[in-house]
Backbone as XML, in Angstrom:
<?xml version="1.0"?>
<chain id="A" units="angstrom">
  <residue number="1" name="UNK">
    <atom name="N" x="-125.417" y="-56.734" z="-75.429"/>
    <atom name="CA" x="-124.625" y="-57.940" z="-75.414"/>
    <atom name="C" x="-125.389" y="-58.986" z="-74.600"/>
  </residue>
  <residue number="2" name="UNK">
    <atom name="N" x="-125.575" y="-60.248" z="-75.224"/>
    <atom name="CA" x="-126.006" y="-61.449" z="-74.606"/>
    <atom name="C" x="-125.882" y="-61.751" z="-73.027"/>
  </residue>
  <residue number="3" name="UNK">
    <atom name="N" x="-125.801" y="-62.968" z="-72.170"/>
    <atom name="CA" x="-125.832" y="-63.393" z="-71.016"/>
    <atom name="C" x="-124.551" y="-64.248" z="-71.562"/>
  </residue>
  <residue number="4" name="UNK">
    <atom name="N" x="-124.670" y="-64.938" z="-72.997"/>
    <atom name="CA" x="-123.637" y="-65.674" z="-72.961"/>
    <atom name="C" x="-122.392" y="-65.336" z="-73.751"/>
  </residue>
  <residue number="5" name="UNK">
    <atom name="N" x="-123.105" y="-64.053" z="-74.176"/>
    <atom name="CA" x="-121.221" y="-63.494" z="-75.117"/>
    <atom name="C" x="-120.733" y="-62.491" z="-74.050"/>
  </residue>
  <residue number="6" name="UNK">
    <atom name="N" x="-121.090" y="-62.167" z="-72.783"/>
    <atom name="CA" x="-120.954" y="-61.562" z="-71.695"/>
    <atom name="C" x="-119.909" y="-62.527" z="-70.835"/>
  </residue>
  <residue number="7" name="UNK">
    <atom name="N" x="-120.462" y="-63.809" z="-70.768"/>
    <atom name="CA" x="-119.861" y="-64.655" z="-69.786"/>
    <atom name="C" x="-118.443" y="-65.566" z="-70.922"/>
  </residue>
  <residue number="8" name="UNK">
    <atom name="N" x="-118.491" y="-65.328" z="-72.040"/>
    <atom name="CA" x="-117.548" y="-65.590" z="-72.704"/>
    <atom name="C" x="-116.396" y="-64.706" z="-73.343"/>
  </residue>
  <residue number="9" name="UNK">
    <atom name="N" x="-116.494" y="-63.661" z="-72.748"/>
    <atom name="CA" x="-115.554" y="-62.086" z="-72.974"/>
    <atom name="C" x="-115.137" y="-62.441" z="-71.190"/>
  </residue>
  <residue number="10" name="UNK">
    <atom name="N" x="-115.827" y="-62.419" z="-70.159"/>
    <atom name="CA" x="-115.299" y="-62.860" z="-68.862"/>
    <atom name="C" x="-114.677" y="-64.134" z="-68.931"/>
  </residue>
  <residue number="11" name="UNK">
    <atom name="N" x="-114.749" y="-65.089" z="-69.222"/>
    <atom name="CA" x="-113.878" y="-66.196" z="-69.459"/>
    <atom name="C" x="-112.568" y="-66.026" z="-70.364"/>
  </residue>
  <residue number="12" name="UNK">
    <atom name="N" x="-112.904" y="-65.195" z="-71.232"/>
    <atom name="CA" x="-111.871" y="-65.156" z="-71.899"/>
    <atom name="C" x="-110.412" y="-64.434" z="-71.168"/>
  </residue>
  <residue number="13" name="UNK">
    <atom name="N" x="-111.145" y="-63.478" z="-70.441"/>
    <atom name="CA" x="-110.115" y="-62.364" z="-69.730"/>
    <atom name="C" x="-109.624" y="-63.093" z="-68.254"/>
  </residue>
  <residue number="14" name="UNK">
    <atom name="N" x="-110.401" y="-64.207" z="-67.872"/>
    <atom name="CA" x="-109.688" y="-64.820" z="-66.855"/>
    <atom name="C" x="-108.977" y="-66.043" z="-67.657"/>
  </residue>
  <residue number="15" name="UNK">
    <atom name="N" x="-108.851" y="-66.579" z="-68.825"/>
    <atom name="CA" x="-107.868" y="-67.334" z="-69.144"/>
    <atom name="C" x="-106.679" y="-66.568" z="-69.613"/>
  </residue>
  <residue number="16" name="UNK">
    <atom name="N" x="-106.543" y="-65.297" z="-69.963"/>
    <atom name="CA" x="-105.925" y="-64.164" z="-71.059"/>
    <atom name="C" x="-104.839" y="-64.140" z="-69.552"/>
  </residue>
  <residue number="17" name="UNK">
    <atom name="N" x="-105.352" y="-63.572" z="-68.586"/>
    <atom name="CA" x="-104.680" y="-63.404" z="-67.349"/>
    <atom name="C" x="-104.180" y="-64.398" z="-66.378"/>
  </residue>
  <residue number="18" name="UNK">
    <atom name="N" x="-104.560" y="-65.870" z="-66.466"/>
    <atom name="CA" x="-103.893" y="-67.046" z="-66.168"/>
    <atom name="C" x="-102.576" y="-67.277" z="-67.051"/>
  </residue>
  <residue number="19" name="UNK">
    <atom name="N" x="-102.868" y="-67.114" z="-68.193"/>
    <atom name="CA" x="-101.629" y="-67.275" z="-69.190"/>
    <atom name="C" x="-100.619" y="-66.703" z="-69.406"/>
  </residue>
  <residue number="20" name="UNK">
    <atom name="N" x="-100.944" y="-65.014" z="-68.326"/>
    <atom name="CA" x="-100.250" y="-64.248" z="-68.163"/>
    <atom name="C" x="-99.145" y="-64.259" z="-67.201"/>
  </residue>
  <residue number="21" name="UNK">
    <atom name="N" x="-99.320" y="-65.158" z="-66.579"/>
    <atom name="CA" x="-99.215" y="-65.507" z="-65.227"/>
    <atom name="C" x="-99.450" y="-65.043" z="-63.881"/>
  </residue>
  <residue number="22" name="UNK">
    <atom name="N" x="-100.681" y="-64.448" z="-64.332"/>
    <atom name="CA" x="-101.409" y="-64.276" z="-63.289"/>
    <atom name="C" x="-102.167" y="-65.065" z="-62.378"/>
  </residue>
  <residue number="23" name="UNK">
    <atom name="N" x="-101.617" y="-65.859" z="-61.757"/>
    <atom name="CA" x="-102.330" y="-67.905" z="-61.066"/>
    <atom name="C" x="-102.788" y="-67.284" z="-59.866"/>
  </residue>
  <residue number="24" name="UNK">
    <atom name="N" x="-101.615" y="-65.690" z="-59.588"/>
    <atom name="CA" x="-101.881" y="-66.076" z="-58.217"/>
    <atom name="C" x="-103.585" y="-65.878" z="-57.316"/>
  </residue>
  <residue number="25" name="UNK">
    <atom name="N" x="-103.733" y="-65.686" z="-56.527"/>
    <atom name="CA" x="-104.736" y="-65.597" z="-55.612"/>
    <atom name="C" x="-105.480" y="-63.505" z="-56.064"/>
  </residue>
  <residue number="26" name="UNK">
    <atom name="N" x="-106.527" y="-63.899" z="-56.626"/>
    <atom name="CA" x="-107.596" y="-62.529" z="-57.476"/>
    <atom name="C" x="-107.305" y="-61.533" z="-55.965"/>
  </residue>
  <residue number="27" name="UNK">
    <atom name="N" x="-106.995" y="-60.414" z="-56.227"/>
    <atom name="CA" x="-107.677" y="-59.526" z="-54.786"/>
    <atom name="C" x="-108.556" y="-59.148" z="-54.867"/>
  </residue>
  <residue number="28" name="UNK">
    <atom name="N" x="-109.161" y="-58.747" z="-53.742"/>
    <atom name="CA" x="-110.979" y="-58.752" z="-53.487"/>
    <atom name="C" x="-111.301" y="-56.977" z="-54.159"/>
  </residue>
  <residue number="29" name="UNK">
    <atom name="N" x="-112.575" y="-57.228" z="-54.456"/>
    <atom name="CA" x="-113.131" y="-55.877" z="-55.009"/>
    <atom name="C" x="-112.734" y="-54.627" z="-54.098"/>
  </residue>
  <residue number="30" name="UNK">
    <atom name="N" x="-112.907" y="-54.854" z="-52.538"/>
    <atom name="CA" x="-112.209" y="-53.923" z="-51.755"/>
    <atom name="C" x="-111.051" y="-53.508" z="-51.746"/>
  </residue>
  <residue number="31" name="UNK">
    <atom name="N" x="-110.124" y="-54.241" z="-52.149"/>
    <atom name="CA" x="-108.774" y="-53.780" z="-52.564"/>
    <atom name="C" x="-108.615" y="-53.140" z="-53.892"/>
  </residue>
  <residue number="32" name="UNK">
    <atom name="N" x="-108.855" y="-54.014" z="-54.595"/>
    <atom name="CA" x="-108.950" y="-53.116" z="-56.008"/>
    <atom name="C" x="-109.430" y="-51.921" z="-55.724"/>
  </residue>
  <residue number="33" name="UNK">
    <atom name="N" x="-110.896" y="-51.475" z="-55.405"/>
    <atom name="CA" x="-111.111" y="-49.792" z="-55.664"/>
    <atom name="C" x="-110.585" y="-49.155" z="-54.723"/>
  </residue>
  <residue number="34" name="UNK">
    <atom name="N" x="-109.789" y="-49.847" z="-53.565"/>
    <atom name="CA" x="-109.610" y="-48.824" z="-52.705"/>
    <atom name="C" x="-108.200" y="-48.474" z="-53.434"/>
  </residue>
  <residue number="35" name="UNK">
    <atom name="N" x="-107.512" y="-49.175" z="-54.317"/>
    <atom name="CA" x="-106.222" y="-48.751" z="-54.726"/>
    <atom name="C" x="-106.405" y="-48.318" z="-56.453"/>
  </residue>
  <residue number="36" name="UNK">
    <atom name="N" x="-107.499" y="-47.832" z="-56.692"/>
    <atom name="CA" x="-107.991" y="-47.451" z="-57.821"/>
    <atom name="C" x="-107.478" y="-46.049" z="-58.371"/>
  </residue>
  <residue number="37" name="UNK">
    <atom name="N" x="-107.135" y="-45.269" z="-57.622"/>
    <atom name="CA" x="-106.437" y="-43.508" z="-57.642"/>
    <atom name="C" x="-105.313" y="-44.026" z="-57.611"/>
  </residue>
  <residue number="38" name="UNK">
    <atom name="N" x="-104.203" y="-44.685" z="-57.138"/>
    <atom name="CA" x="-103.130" y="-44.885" z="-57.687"/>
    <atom name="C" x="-102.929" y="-45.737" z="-58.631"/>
  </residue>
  <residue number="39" name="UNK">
    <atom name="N" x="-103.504" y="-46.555" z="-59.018"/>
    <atom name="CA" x="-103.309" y="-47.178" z="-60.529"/>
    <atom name="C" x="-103.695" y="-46.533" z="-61.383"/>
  </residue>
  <residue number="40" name="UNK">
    <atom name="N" x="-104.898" y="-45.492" z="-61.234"/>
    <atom name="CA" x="-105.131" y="-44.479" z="-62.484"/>
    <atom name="C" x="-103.573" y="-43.516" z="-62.342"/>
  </residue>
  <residue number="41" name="UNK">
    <atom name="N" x="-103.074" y="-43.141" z="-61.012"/>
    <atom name="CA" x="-101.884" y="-41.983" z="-61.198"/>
    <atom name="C" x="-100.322" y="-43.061" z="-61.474"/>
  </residue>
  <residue number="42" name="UNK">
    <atom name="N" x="-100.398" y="-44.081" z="-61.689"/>
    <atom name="CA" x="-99.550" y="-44.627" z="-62.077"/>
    <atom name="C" x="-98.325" y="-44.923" z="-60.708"/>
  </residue>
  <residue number="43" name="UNK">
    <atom name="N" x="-98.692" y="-44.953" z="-59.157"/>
    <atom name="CA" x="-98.381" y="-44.817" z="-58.301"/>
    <atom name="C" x="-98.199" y="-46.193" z="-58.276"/>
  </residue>
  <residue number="44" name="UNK">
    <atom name="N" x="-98.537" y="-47.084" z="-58.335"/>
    <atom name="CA" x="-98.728" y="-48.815" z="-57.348"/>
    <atom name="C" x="-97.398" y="-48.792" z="-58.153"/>
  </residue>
  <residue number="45" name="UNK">
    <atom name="N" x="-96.284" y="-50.207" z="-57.622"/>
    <atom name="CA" x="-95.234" y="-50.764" z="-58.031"/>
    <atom name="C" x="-96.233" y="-51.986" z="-58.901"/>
  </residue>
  <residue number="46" name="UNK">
    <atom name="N" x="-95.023" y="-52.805" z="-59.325"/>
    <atom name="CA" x="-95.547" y="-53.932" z="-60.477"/>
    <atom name="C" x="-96.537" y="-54.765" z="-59.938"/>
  </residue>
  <residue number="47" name="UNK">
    <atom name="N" x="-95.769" y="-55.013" z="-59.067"/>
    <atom name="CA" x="-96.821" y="-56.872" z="-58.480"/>
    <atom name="C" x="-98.451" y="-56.127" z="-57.967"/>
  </residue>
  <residue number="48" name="UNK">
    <atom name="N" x="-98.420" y="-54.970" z="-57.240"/>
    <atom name="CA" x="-99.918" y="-54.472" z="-56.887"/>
    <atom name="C" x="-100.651" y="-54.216" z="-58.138"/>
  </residue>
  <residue number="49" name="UNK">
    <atom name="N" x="-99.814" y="-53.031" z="-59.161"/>
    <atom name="CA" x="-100.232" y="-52.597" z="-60.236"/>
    <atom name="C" x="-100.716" y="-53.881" z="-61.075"/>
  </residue>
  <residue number="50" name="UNK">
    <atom name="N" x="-100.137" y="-54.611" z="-60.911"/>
    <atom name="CA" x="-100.638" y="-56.047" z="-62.390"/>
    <atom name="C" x="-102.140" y="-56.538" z="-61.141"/>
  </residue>
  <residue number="51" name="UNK">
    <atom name="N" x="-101.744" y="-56.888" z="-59.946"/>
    <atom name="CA" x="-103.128" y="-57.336" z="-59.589"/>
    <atom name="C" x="-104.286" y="-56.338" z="-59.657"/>
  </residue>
  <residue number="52" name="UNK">
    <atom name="N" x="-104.514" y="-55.489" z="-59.566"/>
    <atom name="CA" x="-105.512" y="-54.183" z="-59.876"/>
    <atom name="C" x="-105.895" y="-54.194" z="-61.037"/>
  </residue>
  <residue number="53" name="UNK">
    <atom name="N" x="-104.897" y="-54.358" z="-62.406"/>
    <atom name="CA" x="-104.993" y="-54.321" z="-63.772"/>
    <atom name="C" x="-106.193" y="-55.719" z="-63.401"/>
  </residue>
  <residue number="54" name="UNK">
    <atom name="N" x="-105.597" y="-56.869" z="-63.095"/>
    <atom name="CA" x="-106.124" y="-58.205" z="-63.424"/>
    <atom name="C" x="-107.573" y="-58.221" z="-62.696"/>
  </residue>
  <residue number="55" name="UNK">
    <atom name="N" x="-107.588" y="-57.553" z="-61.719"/>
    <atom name="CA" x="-108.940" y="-57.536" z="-60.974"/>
    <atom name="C" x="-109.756" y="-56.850" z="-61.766"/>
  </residue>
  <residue number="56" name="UNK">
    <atom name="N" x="-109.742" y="-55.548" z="-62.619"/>
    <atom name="CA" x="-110.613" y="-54.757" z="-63.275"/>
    <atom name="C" x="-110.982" y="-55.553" z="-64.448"/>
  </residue>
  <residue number="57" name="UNK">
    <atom name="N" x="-109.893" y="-56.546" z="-65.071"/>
    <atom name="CA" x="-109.735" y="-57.017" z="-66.291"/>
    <atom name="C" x="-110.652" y="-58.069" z="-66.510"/>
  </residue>
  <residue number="58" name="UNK">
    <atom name="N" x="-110.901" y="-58.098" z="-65.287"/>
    <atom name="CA" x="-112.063" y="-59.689" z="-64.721"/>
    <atom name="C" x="-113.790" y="-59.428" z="-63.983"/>
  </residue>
  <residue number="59" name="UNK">
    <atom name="N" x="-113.256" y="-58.338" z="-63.474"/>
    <atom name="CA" x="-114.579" y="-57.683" z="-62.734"/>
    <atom name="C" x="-115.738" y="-57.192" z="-62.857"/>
  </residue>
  <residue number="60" name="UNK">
    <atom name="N" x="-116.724" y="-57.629" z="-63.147"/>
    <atom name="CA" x="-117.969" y="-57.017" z="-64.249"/>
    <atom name="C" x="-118.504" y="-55.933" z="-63.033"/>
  </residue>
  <residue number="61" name="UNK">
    <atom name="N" x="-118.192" y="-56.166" z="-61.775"/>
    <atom name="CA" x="-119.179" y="-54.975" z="-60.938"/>
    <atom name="C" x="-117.942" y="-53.755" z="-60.880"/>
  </residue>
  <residue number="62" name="UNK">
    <atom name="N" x="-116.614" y="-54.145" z="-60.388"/>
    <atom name="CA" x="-115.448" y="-52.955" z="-60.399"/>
    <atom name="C" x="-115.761" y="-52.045" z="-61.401"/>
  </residue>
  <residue number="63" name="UNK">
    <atom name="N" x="-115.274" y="-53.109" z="-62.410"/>
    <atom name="CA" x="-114.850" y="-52.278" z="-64.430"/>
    <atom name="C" x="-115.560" y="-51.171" z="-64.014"/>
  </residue>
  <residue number="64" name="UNK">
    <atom name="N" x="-116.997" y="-51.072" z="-63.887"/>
    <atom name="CA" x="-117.395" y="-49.859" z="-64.557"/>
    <atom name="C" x="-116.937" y="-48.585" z="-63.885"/>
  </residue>
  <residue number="65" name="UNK">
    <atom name="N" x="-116.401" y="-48.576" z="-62.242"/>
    <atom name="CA" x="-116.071" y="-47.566" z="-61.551"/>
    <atom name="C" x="-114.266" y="-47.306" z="-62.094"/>
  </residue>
  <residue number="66" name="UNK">
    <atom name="N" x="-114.207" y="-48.086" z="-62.590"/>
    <atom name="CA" x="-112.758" y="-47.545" z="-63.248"/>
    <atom name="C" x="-113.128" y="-46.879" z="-64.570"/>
  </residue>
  <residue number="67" name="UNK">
    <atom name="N" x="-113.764" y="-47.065" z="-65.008"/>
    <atom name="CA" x="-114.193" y="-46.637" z="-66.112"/>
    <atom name="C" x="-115.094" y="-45.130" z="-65.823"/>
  </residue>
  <residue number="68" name="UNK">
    <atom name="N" x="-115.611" y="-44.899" z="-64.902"/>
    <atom name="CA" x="-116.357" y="-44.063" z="-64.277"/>
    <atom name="C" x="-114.603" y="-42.844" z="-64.330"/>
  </residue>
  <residue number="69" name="UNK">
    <atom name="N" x="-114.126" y="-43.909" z="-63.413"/>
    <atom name="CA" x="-113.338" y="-42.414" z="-62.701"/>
    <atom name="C" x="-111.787" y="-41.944" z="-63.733"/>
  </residue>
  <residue number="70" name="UNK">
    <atom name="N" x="-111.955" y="-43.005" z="-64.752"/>
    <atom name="CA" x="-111.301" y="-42.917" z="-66.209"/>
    <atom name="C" x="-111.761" y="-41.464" z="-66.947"/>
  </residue>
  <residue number="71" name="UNK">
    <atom name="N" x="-113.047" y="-41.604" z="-67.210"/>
    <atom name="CA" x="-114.107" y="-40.686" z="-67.962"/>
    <atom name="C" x="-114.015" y="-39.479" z="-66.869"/>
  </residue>
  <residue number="72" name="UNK">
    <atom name="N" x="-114.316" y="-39.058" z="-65.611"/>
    <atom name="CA" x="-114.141" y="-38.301" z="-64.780"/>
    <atom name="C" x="-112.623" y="-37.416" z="-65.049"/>
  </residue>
  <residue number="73" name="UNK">
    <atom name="N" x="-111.534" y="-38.173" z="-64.905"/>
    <atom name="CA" x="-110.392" y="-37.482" z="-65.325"/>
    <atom name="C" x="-110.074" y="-37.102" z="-66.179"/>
  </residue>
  <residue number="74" name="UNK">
    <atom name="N" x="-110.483" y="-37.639" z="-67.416"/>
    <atom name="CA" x="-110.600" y="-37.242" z="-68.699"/>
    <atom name="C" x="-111.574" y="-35.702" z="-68.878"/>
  </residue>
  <residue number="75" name="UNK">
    <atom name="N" x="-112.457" y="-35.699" z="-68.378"/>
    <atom name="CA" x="-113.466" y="-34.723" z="-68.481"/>
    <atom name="C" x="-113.094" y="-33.585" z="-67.661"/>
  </residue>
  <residue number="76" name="UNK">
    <atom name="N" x="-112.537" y="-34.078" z="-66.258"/>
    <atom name="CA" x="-111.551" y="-32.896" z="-65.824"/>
    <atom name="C" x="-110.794" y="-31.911" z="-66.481"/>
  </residue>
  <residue number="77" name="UNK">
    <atom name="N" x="-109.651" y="-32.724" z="-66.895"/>
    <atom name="CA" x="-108.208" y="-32.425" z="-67.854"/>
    <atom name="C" x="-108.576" y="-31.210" z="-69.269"/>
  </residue>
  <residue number="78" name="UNK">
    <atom name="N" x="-110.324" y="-32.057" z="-69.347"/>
    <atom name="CA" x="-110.777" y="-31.270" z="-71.039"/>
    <atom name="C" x="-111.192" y="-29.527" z="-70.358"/>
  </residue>
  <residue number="79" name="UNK">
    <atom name="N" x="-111.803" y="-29.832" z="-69.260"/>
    <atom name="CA" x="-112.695" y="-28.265" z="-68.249"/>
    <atom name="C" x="-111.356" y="-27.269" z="-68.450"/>
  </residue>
  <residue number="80" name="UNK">
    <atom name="N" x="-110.286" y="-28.443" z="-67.096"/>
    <atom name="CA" x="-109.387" y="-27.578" z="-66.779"/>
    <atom name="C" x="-108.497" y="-26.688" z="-68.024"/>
  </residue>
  <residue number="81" name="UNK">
    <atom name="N" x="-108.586" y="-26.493" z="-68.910"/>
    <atom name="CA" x="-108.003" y="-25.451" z="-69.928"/>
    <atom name="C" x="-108.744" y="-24.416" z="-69.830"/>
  </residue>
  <residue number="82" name="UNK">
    <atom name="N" x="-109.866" y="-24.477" z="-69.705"/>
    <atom name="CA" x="-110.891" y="-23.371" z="-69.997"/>
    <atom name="C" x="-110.887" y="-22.666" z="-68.638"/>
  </residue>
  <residue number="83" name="UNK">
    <atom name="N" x="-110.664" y="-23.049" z="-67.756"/>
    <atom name="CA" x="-110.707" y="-21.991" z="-66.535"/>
    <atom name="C" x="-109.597" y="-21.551" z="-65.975"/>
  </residue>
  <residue number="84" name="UNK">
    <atom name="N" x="-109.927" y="-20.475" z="-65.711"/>
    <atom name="CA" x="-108.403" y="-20.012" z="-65.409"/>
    <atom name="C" x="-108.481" y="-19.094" z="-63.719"/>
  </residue>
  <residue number="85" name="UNK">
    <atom name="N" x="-107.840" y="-19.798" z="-62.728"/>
    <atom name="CA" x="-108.052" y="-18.779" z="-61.413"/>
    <atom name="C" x="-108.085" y="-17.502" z="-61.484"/>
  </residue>
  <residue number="86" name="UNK">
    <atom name="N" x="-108.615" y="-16.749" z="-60.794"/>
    <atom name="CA" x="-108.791" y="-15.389" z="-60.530"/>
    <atom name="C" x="-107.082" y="-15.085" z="-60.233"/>
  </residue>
  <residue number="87" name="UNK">
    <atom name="N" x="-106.441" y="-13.785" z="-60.732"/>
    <atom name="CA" x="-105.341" y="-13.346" z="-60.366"/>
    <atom name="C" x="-105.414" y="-13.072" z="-58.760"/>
  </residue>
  <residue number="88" name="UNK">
    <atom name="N" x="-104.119" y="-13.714" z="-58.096"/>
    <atom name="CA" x="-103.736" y="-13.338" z="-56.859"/>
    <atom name="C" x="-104.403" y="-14.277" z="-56.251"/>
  </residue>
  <residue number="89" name="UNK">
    <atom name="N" x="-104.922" y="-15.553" z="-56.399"/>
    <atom name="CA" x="-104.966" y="-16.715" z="-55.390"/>
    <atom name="C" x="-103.841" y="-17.381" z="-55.064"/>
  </residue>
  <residue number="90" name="UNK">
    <atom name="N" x="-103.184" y="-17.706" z="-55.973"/>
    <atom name="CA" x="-101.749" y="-18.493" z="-55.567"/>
    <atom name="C" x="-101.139" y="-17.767" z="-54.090"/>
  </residue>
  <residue number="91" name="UNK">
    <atom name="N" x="-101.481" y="-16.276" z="-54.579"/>
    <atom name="CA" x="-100.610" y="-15.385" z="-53.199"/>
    <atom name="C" x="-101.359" y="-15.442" z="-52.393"/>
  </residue>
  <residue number="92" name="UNK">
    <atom name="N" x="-102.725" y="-15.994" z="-52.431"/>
    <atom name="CA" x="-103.800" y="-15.794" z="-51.172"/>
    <atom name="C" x="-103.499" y="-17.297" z="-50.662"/>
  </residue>
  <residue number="93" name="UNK">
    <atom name="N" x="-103.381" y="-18.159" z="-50.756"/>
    <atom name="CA" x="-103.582" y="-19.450" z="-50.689"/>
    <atom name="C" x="-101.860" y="-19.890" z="-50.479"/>
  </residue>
  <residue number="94" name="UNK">
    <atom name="N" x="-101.091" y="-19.146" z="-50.833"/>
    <atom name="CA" x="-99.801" y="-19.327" z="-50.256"/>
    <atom name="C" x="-99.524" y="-18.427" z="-48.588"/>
  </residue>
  <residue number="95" name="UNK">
    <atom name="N" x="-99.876" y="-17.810" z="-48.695"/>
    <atom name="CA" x="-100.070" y="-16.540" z="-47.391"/>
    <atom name="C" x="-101.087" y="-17.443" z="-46.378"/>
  </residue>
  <residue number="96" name="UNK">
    <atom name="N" x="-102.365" y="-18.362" z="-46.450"/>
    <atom name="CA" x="-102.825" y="-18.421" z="-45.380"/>
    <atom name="C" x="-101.879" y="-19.886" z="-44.836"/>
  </residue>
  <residue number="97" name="UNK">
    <atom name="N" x="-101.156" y="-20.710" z="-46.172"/>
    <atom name="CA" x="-100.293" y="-21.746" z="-45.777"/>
    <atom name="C" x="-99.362" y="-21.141" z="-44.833"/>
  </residue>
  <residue number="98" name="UNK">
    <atom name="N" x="-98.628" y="-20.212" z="-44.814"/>
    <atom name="CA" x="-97.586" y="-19.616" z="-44.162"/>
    <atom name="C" x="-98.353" y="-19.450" z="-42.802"/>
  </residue>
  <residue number="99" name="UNK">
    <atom name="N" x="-99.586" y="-18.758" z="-42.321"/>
    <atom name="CA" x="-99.695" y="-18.162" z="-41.577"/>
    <atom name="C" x="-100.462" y="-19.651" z="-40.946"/>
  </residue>
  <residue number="100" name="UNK">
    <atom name="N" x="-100.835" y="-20.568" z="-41.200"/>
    <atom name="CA" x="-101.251" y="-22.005" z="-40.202"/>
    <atom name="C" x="-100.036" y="-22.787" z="-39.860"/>
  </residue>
  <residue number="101" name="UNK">
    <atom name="N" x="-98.605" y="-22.275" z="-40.407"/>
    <atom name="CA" x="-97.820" y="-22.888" z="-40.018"/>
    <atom name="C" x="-97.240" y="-22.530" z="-38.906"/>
  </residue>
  <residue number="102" name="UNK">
    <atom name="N" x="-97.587" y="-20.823" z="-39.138"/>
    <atom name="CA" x="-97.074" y="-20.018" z="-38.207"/>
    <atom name="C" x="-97.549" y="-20.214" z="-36.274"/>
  </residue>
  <residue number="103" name="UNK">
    <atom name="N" x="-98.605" y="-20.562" z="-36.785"/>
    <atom name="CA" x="-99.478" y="-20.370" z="-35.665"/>
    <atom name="C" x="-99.881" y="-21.886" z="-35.390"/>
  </residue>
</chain>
């Protein structure tokens, strides 16, 4: 993709999200990824959740780590069928919870 069909897919997504009514004030890249695990788990309420959406939606350096940790969970979810714990961890791993509480 071009320099200028690049910067016109970014223009487009910051007018798409003005119209949305999204006017208010962008949050900074530090906020966005640091609240990036709960907008993937569907945790943030509206007003955080829409600014996170709008920050990624705009962000050419963020996007790709959402997209990173998109593909990551996805690739998880596909593993996790195929493996299956060894019998008797749940009881091992419930037993040493009991016994750090204990003590």
């Amino acid at each position: 993709m071009s320099l200028l069909e690049r910067l016109k897919r970014l223009l487009g997504r910051v007018r798409r999200w003005k119209e949305a009514g999204g006017g208010s004030e962008m949050i900074s890249c530090e906020q966005a990824l640091s609240a990036v695990y709960e907008y993937l788990d569907g945790e943030l309420e509206a007003g955080p959740r829409e600014q996170v959406k709008a920050h990624f939606d705009v962000c050419a350096r963020c996007y790709p780590h959402l997209r990173l940790e998109e593909s990551f969970r996805t690739a998880l979810r596909g593993a996790s069928g195929s493996v299956q714990s060894p019998p008797g961890l749940r009881e091992r791993v419930m037993d040493l919870i009991a016994r750090s509480e204990d003590g």
